[in-house]
N, CA and C atoms as a LAMMPS dump frame, in Angstrom:
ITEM: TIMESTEP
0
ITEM: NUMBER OF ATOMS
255
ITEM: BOX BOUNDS ff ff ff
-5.0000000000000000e+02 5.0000000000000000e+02
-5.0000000000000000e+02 5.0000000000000000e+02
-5.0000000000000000e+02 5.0000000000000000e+02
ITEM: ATOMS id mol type element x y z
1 1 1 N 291.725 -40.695 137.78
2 1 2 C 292.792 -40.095 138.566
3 1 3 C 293.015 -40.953 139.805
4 2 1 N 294.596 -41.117 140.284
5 2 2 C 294.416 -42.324 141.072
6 2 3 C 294.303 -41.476 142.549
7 3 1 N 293.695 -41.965 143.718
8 3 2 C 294.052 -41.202 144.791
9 3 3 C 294.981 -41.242 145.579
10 4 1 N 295.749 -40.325 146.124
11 4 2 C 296.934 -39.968 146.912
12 4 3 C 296.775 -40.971 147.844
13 5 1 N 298.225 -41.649 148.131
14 5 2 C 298.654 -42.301 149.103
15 5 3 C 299.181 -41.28 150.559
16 6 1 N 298.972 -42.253 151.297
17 6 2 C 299.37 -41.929 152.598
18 6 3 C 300.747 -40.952 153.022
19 7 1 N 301.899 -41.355 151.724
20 7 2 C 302.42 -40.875 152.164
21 7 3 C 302.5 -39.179 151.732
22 8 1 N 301.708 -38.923 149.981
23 8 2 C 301.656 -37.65 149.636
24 8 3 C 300.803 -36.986 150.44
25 9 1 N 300.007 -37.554 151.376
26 9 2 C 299.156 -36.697 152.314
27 9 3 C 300.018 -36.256 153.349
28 10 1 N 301.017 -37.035 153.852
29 10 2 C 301.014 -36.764 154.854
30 10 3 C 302.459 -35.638 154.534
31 11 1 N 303.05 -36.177 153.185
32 11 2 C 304.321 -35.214 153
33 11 3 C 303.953 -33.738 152.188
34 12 1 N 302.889 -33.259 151.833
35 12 2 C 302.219 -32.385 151.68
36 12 3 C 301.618 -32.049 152.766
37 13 1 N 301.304 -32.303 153.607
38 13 2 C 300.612 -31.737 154.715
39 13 3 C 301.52 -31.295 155.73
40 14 1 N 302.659 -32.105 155.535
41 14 2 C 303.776 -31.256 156.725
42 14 3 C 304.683 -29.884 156.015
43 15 1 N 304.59 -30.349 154.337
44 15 2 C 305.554 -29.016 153.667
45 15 3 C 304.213 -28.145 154.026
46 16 1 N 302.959 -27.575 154.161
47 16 2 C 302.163 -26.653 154.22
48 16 3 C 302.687 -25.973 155.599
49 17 1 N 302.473 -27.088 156.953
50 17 2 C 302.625 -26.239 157.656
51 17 3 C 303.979 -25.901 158.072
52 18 1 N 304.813 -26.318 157.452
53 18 2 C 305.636 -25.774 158.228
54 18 3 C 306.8 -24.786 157.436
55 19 1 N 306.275 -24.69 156.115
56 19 2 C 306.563 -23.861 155.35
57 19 3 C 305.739 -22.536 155.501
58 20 1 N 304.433 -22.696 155.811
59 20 2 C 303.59 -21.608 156.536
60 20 3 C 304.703 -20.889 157.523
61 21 1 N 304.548 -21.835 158.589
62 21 2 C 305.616 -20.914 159.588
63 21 3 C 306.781 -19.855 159.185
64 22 1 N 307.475 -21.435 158.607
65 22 2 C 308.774 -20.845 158.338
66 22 3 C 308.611 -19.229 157.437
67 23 1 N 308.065 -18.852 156.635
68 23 2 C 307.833 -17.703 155.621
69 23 3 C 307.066 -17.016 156.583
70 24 1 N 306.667 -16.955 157.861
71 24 2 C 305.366 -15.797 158.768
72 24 3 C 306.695 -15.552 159.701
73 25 1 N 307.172 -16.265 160.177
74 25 2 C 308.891 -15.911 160.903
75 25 3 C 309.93 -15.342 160.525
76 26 1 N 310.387 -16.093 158.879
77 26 2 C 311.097 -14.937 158.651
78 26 3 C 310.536 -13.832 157.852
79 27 1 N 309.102 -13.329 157.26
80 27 2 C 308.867 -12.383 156.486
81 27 3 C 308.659 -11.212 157.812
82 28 1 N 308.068 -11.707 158.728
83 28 2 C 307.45 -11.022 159.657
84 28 3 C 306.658 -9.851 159.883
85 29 1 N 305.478 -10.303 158.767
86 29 2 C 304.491 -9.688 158.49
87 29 3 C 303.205 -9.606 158.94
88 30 1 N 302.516 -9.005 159.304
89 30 2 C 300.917 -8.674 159.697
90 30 3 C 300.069 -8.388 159.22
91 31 1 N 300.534 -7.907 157.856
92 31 2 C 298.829 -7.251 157.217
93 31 3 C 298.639 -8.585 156.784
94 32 1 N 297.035 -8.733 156.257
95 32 2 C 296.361 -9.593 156.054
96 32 3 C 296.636 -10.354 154.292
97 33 1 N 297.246 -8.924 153.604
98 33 2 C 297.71 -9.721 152.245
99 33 3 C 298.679 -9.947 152.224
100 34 1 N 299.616 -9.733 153.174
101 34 2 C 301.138 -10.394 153.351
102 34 3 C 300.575 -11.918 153.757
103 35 1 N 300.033 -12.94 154.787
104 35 2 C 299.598 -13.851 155.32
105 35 3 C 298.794 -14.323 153.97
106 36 1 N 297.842 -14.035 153.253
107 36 2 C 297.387 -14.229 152.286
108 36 3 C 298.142 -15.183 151.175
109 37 1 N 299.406 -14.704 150.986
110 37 2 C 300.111 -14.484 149.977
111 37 3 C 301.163 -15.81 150.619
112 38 1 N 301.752 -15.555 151.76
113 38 2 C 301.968 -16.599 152.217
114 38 3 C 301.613 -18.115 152.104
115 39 1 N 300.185 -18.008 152.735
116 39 2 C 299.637 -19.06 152.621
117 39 3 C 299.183 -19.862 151.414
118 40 1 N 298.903 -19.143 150.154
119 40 2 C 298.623 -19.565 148.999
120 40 3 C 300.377 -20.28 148.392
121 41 1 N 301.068 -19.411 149.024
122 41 2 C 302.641 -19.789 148.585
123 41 3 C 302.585 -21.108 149.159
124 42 1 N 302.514 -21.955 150.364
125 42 2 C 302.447 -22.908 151.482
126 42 3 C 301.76 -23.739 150.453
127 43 1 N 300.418 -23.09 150.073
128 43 2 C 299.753 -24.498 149.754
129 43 3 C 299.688 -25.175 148.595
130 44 1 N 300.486 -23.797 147.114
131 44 2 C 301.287 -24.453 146.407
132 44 3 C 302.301 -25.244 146.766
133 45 1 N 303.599 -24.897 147.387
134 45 2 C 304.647 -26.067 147.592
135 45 3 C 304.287 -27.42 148.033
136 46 1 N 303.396 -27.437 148.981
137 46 2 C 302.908 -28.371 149.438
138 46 3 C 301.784 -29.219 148.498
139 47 1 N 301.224 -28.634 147.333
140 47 2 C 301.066 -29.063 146.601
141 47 3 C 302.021 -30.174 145.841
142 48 1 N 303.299 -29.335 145.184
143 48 2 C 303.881 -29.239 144.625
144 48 3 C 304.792 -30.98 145.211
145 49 1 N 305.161 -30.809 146.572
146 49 2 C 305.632 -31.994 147.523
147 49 3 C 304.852 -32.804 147.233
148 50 1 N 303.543 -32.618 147.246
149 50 2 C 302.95 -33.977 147.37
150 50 3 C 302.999 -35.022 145.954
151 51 1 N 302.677 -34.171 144.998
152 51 2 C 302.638 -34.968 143.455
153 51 3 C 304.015 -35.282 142.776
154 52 1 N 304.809 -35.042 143.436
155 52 2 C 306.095 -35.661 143.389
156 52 3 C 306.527 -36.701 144.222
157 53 1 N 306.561 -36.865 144.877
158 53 2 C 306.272 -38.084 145.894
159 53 3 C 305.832 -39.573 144.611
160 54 1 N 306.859 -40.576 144.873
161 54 2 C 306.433 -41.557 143.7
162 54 3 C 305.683 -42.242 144.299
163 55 1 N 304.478 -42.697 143.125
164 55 2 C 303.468 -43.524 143.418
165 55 3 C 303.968 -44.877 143.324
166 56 1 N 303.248 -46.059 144.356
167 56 2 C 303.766 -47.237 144.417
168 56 3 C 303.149 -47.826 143.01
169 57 1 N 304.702 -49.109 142.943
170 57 2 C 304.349 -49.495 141.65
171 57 3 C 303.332 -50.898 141.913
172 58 1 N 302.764 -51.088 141.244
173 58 2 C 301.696 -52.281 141.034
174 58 3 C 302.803 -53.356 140.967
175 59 1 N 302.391 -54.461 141.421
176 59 2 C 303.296 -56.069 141.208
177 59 3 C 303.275 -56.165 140.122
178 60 1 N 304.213 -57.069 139.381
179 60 2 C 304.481 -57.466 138.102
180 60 3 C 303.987 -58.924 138.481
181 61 1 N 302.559 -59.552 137.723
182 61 2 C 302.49 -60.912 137.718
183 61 3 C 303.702 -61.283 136.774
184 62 1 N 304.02 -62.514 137.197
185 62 2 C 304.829 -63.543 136.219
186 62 3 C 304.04 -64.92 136.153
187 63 1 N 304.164 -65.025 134.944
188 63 2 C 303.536 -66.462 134.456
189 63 3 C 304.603 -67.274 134.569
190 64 1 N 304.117 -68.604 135.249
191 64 2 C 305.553 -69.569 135.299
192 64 3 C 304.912 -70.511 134.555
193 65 1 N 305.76 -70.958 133.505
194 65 2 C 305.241 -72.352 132.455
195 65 3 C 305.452 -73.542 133.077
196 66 1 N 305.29 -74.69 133.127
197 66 2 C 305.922 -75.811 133.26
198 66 3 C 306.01 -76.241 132.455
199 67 1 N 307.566 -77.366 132.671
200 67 2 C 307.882 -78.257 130.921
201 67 3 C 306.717 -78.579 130.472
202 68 1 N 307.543 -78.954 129.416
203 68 2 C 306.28 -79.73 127.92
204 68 3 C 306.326 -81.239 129.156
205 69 1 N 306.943 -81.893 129.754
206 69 2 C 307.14 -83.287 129.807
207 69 3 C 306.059 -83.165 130.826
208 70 1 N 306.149 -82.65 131.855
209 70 2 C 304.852 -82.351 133.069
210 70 3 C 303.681 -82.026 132.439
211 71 1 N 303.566 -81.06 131.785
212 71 2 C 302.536 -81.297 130.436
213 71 3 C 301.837 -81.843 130.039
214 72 1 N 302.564 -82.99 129.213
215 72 2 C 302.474 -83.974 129.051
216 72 3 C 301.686 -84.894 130.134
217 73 1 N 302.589 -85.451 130.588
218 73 2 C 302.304 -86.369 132.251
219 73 3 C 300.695 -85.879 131.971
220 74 1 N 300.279 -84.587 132.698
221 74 2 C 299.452 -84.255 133.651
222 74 3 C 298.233 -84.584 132.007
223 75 1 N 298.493 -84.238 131.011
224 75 2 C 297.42 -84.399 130.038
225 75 3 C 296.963 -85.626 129.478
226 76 1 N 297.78 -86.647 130.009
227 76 2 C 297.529 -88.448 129.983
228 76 3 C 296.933 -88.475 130.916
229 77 1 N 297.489 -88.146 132.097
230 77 2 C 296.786 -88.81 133.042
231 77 3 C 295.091 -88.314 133.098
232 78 1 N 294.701 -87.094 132.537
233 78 2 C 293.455 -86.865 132.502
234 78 3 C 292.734 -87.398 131.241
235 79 1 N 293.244 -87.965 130.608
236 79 2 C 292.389 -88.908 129.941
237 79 3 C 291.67 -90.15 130.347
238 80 1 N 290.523 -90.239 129.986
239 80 2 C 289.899 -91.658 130.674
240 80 3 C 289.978 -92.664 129.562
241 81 1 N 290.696 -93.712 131.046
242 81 2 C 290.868 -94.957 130.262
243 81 3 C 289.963 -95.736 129.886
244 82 1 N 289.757 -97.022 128.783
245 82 2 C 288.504 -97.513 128.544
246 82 3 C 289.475 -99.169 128.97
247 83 1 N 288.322 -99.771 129.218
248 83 2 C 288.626 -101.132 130.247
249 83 3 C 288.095 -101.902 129.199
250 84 1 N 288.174 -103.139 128.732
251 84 2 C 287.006 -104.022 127.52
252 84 3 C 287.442 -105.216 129.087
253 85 1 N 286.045 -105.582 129.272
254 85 2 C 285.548 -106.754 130.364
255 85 3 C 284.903 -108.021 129.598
């Protein structure tokens, strides 16, 4: 499982709280399973924000060939020459 980037932390962590708020303001509730209920609501969405959030994509290596003629070239020249003295 890969781990969350910076930014699903941080965009899950702001839908919690401030979706918290927003639902304790306008429900405007006090008992303890109203807040309850709330908050489990908060920390689904904010769930929910965060794993949607796209993960960065990995680089695409590219292989670059060089001609056959450079190729070439470079595979003569690493041959050793023989000298007769």
């Amino acid at each position: 499982m890969p781990r969350p980037t910076a930014a699903q932390l941080a965009y899950g962590s702001c839908t919690v709280i401030f979706s918290t708020l927003a639902m304790l303001l306008l429900s405007q509730t006090s008992s303890g399973a109203g807040i309850a209920v709330i908050a489990v609501a908060a920390l689904l969405l904010g769930l929910l924000v965060a794993m949607t959030v796209p993960m960065p994509k990995k680089p695409r290596v590219v292989a670059v060939r060089k001609p056959a003629r450079a190729r070439a070239d470079r595979e003569q020249a690493e041959e050793p020459v023989l000298t007769q003295s």
